[in-house]
SEGULO-643487 format. One record per residue (C-alpha): residue in one letter; x, y, z negated. Coordinates in steps of 0.02 Angstrom, whole numbers, always signed. Last residue first. Layout:
<atom type="A" xx="X" yy="Y" zz="Z"/>
...
END
This chain:
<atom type="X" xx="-780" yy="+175" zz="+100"/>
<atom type="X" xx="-687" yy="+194" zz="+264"/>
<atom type="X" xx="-798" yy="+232" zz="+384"/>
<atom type="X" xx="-799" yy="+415" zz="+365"/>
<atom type="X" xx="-907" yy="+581" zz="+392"/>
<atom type="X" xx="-846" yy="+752" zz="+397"/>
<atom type="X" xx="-772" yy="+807" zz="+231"/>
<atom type="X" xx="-863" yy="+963" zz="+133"/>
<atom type="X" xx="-764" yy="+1032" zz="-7"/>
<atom type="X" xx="-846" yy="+1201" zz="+29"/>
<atom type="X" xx="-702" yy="+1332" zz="-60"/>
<atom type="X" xx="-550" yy="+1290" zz="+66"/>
<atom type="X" xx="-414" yy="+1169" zz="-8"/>
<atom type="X" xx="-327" yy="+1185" zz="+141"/>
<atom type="X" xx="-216" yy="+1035" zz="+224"/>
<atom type="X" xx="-43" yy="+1114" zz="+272"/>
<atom type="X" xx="+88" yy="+1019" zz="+376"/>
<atom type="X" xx="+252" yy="+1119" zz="+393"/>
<atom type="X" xx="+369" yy="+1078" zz="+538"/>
<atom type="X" xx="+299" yy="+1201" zz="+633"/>
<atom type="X" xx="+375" yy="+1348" zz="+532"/>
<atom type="X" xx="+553" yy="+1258" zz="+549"/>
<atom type="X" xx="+634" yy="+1223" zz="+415"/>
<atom type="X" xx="+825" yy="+1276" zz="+344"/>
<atom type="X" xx="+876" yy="+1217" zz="+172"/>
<atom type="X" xx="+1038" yy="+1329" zz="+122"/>
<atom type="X" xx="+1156" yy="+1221" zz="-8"/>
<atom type="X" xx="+1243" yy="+1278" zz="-157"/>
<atom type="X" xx="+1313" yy="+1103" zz="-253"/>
<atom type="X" xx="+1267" yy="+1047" zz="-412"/>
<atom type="X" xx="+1236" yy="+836" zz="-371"/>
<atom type="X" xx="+1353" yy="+828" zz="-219"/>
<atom type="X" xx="+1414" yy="+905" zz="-45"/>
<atom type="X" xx="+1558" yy="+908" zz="+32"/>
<atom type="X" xx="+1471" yy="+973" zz="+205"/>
<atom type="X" xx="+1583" yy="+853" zz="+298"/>
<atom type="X" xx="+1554" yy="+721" zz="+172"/>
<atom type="X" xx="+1359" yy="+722" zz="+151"/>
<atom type="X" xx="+1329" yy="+740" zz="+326"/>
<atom type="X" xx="+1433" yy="+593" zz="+368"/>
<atom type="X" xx="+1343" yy="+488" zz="+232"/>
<atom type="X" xx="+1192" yy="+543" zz="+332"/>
<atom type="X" xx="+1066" yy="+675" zz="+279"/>
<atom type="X" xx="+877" yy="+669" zz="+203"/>
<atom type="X" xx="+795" yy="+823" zz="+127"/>
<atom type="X" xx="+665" yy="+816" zz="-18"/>
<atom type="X" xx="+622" yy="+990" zz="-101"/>
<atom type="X" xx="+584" yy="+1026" zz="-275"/>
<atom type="X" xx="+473" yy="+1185" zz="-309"/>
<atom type="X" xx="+595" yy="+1341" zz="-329"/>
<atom type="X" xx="+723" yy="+1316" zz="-212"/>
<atom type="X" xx="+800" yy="+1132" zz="-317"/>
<atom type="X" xx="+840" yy="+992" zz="-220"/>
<atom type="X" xx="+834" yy="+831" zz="-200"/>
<atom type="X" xx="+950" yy="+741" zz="-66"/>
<atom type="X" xx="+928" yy="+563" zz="-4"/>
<atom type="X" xx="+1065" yy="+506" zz="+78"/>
<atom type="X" xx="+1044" yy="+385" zz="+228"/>
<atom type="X" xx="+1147" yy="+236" zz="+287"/>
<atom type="X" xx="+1068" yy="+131" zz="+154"/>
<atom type="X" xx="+981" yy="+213" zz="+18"/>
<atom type="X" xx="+1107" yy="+338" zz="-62"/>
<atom type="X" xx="+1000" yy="+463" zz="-192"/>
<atom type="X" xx="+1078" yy="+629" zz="-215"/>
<atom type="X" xx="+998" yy="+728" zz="-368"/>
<atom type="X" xx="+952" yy="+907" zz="-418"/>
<atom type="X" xx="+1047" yy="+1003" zz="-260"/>
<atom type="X" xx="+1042" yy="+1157" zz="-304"/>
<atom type="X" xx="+934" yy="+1301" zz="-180"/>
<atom type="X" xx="+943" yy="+1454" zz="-55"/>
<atom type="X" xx="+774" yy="+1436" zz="+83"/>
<atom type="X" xx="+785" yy="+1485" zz="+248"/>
<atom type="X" xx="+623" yy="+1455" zz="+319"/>
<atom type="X" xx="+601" yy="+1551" zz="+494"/>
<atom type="X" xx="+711" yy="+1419" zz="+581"/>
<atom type="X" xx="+777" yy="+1517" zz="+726"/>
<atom type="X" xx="+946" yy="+1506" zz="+636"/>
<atom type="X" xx="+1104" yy="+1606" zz="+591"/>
<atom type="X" xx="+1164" yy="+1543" zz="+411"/>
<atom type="X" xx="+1171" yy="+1660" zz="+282"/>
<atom type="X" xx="+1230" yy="+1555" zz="+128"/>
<atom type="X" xx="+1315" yy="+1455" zz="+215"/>
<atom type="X" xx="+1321" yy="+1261" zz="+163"/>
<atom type="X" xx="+1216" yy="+1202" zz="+264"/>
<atom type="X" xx="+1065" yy="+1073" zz="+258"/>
<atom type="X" xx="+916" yy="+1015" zz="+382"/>
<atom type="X" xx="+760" yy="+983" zz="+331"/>
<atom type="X" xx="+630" yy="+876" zz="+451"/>
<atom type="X" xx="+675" yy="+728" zz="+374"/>
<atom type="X" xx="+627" yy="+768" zz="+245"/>
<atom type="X" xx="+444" yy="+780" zz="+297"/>
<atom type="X" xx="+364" yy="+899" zz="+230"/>
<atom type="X" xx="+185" yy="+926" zz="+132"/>
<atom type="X" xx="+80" yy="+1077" zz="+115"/>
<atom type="X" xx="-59" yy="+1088" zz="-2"/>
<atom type="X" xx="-154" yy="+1253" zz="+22"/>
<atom type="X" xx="-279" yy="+1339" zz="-127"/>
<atom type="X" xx="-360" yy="+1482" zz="-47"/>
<atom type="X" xx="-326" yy="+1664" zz="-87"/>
<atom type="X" xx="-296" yy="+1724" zz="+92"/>
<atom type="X" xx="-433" yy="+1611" zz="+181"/>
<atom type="X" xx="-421" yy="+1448" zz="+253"/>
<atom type="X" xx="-318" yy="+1347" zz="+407"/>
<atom type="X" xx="-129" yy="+1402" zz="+407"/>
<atom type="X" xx="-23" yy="+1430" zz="+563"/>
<atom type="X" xx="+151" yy="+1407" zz="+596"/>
<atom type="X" xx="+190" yy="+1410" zz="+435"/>
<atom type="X" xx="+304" yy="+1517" zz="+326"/>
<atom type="X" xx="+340" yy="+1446" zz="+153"/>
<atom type="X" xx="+336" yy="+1581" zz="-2"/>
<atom type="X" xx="+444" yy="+1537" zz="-157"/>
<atom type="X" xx="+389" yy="+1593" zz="-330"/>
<atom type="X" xx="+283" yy="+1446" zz="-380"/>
<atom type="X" xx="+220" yy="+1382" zz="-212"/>
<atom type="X" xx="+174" yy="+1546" zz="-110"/>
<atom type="X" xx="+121" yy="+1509" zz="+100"/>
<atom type="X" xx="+111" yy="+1608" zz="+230"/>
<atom type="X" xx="+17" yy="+1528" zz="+381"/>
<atom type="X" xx="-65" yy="+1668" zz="+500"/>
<atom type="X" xx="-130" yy="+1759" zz="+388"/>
<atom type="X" xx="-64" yy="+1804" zz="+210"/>
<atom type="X" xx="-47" yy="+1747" zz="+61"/>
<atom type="X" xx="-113" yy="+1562" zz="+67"/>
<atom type="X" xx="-74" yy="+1471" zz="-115"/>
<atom type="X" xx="+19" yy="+1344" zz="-142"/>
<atom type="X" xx="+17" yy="+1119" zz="-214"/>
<atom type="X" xx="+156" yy="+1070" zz="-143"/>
<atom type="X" xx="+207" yy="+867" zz="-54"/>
<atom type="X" xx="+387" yy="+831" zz="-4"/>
<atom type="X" xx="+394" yy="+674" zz="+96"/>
<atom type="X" xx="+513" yy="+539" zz="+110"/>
<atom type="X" xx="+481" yy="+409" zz="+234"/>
<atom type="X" xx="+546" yy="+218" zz="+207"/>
<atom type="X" xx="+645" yy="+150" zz="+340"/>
<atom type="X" xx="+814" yy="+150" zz="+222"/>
<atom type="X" xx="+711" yy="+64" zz="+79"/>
<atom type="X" xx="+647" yy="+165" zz="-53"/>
<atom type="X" xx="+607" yy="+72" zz="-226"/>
<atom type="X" xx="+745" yy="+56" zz="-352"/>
<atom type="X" xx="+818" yy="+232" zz="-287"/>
<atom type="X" xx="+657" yy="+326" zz="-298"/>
<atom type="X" xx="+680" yy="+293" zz="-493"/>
<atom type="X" xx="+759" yy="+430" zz="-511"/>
<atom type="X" xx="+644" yy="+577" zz="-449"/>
<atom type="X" xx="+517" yy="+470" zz="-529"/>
<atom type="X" xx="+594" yy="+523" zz="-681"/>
<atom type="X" xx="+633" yy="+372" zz="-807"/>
<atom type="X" xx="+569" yy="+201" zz="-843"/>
<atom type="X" xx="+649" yy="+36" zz="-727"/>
<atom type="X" xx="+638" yy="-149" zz="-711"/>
<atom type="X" xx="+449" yy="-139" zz="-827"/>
<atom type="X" xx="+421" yy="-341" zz="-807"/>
<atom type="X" xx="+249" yy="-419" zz="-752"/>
<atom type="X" xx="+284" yy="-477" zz="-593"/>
<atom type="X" xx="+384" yy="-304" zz="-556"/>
<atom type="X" xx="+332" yy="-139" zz="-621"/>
<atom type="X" xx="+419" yy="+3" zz="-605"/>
<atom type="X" xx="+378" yy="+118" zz="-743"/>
<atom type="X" xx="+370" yy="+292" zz="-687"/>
<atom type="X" xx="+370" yy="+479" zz="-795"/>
<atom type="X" xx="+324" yy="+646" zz="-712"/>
<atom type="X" xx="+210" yy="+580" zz="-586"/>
<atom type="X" xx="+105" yy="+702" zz="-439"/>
<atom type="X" xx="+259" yy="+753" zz="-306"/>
<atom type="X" xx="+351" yy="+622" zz="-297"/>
<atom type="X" xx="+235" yy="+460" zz="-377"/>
<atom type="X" xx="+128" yy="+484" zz="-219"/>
<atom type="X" xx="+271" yy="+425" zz="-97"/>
<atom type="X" xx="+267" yy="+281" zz="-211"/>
<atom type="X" xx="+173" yy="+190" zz="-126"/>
<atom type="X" xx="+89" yy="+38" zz="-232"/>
<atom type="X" xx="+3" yy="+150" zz="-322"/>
<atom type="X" xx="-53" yy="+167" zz="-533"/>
<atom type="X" xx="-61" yy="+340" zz="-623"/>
<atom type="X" xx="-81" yy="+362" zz="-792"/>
<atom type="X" xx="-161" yy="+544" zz="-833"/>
<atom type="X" xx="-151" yy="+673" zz="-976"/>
<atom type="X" xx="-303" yy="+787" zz="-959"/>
<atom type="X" xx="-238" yy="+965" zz="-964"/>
<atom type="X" xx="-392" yy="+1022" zz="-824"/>
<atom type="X" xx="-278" yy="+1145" zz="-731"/>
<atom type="X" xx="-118" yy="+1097" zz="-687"/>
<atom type="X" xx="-133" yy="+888" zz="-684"/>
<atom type="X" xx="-313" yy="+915" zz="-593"/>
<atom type="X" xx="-263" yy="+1024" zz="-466"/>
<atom type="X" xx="-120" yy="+901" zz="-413"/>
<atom type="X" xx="-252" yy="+766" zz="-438"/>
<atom type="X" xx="-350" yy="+885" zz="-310"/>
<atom type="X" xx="-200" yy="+909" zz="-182"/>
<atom type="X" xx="-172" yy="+705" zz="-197"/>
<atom type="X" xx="-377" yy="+693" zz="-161"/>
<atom type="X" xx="-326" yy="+786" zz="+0"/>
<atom type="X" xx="-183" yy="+722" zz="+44"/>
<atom type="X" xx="-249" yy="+548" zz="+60"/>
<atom type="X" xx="-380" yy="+626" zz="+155"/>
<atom type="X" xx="-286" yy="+673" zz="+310"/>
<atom type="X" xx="-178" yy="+525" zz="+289"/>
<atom type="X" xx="-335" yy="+411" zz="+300"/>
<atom type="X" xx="-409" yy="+327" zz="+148"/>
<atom type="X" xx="-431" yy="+161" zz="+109"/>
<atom type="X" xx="-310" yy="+170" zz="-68"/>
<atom type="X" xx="-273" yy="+346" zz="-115"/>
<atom type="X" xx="-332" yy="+329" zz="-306"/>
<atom type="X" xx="-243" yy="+163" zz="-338"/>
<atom type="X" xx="-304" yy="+133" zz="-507"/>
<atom type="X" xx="-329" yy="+310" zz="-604"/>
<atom type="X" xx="-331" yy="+301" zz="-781"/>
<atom type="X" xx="-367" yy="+470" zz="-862"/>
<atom type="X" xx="-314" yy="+489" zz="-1070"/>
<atom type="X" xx="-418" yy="+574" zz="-1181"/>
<atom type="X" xx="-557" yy="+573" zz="-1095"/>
<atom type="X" xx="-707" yy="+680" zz="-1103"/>
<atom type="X" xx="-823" yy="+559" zz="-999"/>
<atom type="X" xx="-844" yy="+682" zz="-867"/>
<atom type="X" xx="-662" yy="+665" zz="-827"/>
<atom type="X" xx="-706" yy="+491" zz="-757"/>
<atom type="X" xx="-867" yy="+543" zz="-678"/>
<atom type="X" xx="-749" yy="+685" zz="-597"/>
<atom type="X" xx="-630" yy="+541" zz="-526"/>
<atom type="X" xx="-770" yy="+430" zz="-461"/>
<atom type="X" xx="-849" yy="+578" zz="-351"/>
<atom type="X" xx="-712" yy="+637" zz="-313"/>
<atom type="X" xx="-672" yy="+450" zz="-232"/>
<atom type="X" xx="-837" yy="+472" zz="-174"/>
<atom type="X" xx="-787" yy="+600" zz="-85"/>
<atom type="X" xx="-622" yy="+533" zz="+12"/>
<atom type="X" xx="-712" yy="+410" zz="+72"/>
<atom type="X" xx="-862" yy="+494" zz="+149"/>
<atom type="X" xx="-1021" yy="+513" zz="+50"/>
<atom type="X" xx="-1185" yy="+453" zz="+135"/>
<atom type="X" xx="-1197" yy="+281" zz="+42"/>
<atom type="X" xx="-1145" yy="+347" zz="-109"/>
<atom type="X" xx="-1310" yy="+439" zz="-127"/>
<atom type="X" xx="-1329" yy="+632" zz="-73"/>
<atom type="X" xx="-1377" yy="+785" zz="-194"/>
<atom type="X" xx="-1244" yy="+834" zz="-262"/>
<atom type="X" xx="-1113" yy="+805" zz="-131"/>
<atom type="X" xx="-1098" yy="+981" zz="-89"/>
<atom type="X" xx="-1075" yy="+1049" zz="-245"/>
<atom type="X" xx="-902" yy="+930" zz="-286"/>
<atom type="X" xx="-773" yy="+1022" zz="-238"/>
<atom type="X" xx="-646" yy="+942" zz="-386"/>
<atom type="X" xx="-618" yy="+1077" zz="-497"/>
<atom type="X" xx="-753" yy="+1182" zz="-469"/>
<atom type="X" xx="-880" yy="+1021" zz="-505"/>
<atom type="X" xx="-790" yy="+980" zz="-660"/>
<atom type="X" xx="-789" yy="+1145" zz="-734"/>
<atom type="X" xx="-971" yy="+1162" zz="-707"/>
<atom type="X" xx="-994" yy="+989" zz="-774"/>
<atom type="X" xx="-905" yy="+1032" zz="-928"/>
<atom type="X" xx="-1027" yy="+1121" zz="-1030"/>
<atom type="X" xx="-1136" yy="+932" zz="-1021"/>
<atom type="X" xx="-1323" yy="+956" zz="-929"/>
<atom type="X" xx="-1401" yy="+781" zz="-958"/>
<atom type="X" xx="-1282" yy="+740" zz="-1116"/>
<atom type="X" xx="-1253" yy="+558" zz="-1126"/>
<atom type="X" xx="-1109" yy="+533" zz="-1046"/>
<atom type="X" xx="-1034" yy="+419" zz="-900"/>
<atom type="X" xx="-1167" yy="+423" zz="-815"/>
<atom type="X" xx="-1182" yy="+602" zz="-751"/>
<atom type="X" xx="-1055" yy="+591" zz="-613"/>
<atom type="X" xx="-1160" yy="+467" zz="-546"/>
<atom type="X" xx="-1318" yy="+569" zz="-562"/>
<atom type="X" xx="-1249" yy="+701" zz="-465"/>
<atom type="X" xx="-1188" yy="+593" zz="-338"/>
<atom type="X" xx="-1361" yy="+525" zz="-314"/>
<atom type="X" xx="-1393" yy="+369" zz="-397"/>
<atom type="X" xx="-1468" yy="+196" zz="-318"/>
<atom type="X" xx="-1280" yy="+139" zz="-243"/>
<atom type="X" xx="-1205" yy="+148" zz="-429"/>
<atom type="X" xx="-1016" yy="+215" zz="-395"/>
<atom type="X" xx="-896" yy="+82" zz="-424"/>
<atom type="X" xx="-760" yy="+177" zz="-353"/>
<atom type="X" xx="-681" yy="+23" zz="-278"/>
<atom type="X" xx="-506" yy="+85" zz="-343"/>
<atom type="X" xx="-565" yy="+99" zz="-524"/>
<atom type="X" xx="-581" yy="+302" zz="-611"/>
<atom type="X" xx="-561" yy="+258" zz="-778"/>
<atom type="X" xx="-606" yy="+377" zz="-928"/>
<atom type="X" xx="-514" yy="+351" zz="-1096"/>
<atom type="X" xx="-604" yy="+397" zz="-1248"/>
<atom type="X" xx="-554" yy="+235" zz="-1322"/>
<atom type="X" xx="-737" yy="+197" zz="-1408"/>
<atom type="X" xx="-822" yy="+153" zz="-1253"/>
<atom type="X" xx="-694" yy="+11" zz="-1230"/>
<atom type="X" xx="-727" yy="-77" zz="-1404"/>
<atom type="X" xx="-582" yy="-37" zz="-1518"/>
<atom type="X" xx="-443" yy="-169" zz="-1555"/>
<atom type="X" xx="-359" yy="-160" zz="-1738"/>
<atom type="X" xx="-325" yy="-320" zz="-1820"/>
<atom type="X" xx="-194" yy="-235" zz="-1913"/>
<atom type="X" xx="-50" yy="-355" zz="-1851"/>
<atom type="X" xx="-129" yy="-348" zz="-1665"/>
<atom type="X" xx="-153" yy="-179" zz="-1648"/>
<atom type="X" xx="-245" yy="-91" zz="-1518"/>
<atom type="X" xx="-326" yy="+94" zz="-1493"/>
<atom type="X" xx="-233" yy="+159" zz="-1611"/>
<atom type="X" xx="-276" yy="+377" zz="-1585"/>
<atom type="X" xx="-158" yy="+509" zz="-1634"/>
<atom type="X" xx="-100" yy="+521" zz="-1452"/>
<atom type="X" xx="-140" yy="+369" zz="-1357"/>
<atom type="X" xx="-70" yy="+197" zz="-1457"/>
<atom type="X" xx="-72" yy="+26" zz="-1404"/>
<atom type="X" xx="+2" yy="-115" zz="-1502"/>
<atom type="X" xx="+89" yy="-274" zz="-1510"/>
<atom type="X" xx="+4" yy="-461" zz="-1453"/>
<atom type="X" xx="-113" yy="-590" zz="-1372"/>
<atom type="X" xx="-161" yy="-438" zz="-1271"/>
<atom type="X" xx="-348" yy="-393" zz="-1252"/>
<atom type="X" xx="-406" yy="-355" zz="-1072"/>
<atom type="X" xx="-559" yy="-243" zz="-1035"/>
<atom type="X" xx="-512" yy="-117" zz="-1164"/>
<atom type="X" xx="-478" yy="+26" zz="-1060"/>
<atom type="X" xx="-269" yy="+16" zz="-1105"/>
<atom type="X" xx="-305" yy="-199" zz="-1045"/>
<atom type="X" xx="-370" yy="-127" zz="-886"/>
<atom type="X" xx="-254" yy="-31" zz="-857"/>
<atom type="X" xx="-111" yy="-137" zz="-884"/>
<atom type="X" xx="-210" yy="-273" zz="-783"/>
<atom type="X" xx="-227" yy="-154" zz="-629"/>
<atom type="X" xx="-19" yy="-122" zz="-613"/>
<atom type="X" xx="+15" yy="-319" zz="-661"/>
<atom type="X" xx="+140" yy="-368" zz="-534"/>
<atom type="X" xx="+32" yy="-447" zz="-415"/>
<atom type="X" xx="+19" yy="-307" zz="-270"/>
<atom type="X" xx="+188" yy="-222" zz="-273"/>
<atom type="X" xx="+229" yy="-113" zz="-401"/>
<atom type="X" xx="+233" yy="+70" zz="-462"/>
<atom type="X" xx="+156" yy="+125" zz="-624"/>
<atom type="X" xx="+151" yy="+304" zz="-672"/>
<atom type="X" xx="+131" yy="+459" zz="-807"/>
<atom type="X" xx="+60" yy="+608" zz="-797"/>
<atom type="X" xx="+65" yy="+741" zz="-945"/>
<atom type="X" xx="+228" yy="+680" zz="-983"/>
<atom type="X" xx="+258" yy="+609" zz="-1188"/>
<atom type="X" xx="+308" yy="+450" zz="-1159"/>
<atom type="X" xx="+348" yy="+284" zz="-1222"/>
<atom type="X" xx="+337" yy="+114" zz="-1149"/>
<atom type="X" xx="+363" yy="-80" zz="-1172"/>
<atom type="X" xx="+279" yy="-199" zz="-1090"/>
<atom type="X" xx="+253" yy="-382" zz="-1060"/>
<atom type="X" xx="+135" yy="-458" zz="-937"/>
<atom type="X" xx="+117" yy="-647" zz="-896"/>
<atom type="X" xx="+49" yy="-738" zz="-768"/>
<atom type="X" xx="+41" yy="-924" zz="-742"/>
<atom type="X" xx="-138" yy="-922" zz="-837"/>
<atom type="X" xx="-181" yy="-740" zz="-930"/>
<atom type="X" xx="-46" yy="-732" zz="-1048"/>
<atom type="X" xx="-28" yy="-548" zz="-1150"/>
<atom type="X" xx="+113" yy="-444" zz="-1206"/>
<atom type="X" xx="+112" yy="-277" zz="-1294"/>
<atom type="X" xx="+241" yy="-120" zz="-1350"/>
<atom type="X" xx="+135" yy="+61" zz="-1266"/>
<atom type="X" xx="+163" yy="+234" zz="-1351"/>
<atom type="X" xx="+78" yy="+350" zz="-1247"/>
<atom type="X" xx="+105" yy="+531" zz="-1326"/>
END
């Protein structure tokens, strides 16, 4: 449970919130300035507020009336910061290694499956590529046996090939490792398919707390795209896919049968009928319930249910002829090709980078 009710001053800005969940991942969207960083920061202990409380689980970790505020290495909260922060003079290994005092900790193994990390032992942060040092960061975060995981714009710098790739890994992270995570972006593409709960922050000021599913409609404008992003497993060769119970064909599929795959689609590229048995080339014809139907503009978004969630964007047109609304039988129909897939693979080795 995160049970958040604070307010601090620092100069002309002010931030005031008030939240409550219980999600295992949790999420703060805003524009640059509207106090994402400073709410984590002031959760780690960095920032005091001038008033109200802060509570993580069992654990008071602020409260003004009982002159409660614990030092930040007594919060048990591990923060993985945007610039990484990774000490230039260490190896990787030894960077992971700093945030605990035990030289060979039973987690490290754990750690090092979860996030690919072998490879990087051995090299200084000079040498890593983006996308691995952000690892890097994230596993000396969860090194730290946290109790809560703050992660401050996690995807920023990187590419879109290795944005999805540390997305597939926090993906890993929320199914595997049970850490309960707060997770701060200014796109909130990522809040889709990784956040179970979003404030949406704006100068200071929560304007919205629900499903992120929900919120999409505060945020997306009609130019905005909408991607579906799944965390599967390869079945077969060439590109068969299994996310929860539903399998995905692709056109082709990089990895081994057994391999972790994140696919991601465009909505797009999903197209909606009402029969149940439509004829089709598409060789994904999946049955599902529409969830929600989100109107931004002259574009309905549609999320629906065929196992995982699935994004699919129509007109208001669309929407009419087919009769459609929140509960209605619809077929989703997707081409093989129109499925991206980045694999997991077992090396997590990424080529070089120049961005971070």
């Amino acid at each position: 449970m995160i049970d958040l009710d604070f307010s601090l001053q620092q100069d002309d800005f002010s931030l005031e919130i008030q939240f409550v969940s219980d999600r295992p991942v949790v999420g703060f969207y805003g524009p640059s300035g509207s106090g994402k960083t400073t709410l984590l920061k002031t959760l780690a202990g960095l920032v005091r507020p001038d008033r109200g409380h802060i509570r993580i689980g069992d654990q008071v970790l602020f409260d003004a009336a009982k002159q409660i505020n614990l030092e930040p290495e007594k919060r048990r909260i591990g923060f993985a910061f945007q610039e990484n922060r990774l000490f230039p003079h260490l190896t990787a290994r030894q960077n992971l290694l700093a945030s605990t005092h035990d030289p060979e900790p039973s987690a490290l193994s754990e750690v090092l499956a979860l996030l690919d990390l072998d490879p990087t032992l051995s090299r200084y942060p000079l040498t890593l590529s983006g996308g691995e040092a952000k690892r890097v960061a994230i596993g000396r975060a969860l090194l730290s046996n946290p109790s809560l995981l703050l992660l401050d714009e996690p995807m920023s710098g990187l590419d879109p090939a290795r944005r999805r790739r540390i997305l597939s890994y926090l993906l890993r992270i929320k199914a595997t490792a049970k850490v309960p995570m707060m997770y701060v972006s200014h796109d909130y593409s990522d809040f889709l398919s990784l956040v179970d709960t979003v404030g949406i922050l704006n100068e200071g000021r929560l304007e919205f707390v629900g499903p992120a599913t929900t919120g999409i409609q505060n945020v997306y404008g009609t130019e905005t795209p909408v991607i579906t992003t799944l965390l599967g497993t390869k079945i077969e060769a060439p590109g068969a896919v299994q996310v929860e119970n539903t399998r995905f064909e692709l056109e082709s599929c990089a990895g081994e049968v057994g391999d972790q795959v994140l696919i991601t689609i465009d909505s797009e590229d999903v197209i909606l009928a009402s029969d149940p048995e439509p004829m089709t080339s598409a060789r994904n014809v999946l049955r599902g319930t529409i969830m929600k139907l989100v109107t931004s503009g002259n574009r309905v978004l549609a999320h629906i249910d065929v196992g995982p969630g699935l994004w699919a964007q129509l007109t208001p047109a669309s929407v009419s002829s087919l009769n459609l609304s929140e509960g209605s039988q619809v077929t989703c129909l997707i081409k093989a090709t129109a499925i991206k897939s980045t694999p997991m693979g077992q090396s997590g080795v990424e080529p070089p980078s120049n961005l971070g």
